[in-house]
C-alpha positions in Angstrom: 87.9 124.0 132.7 91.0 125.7 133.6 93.7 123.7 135.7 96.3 126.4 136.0 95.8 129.2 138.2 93.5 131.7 137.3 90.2 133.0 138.6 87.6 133.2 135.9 84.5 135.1 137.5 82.2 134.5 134.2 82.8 133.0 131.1 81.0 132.5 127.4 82.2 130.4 125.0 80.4 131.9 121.3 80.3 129.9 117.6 80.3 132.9 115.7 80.8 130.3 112.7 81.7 126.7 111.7 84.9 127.2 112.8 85.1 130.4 114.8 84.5 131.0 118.2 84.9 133.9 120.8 86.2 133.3 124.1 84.7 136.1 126.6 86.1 135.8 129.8 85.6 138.2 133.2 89.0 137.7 135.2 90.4 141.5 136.5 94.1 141.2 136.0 94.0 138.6 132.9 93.4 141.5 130.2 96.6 143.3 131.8 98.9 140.7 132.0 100.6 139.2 129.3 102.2 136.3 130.8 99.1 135.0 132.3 97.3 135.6 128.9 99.5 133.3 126.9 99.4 130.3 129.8 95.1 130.5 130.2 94.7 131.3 126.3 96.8 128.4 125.4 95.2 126.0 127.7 92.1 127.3 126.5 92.5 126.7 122.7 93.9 123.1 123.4 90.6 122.1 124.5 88.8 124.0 122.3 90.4 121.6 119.7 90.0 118.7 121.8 86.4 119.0 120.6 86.4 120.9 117.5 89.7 119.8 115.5 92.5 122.0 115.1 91.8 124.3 112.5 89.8 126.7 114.5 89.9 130.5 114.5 89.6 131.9 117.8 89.2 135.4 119.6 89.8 136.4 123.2 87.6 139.2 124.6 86.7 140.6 128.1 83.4 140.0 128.9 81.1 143.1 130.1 78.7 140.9 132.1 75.9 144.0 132.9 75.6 144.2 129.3 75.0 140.7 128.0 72.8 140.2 131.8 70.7 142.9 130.5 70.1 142.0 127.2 69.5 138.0 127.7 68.7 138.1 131.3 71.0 135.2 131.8 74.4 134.3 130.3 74.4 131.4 128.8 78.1 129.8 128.8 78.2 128.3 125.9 76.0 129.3 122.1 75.8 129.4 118.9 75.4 132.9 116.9 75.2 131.9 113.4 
């Protein structure tokens, strides 16, 4: 998915709504670095658009992986919560 330098560990992709999403991602230094964050989060919301048009709302979180392992057993990568 990403063609420009960064190490994503884990990843989910969440509809929260028809044209919301949340982008959870697990990458150590990405939270802490602004640079980096507006290269990946750009790249990121181009092909989010790609597939769902262009007026699209999305968030950027980090993802705590023991706590969405726990409660689903598995993390699914991409899903729908609405």
């Amino acid at each position: 998915m990403f063609d420009i330098g960064i190490n994503i560990q884990e990843f989910e992709i969440v509809q929260t709504g028809i044209n919301k999403f949340e982008v959870r991602l697990k990458e150590p230094f990405l939270f802490s670095n602004l640079e980096k964050q507006k290269i990946s989060f750009g790249h990121l919301r181009e092909l989010l658009q790609i597939v769902f048009g262009e007026n699209i709302d999305i968030v950027f979180k980090p993802l705590d992986s023991q706590t969405n392992t726990v409660k689903q057993r598995k993390i699914r990568p991409i899903r729908r919560e609405f």
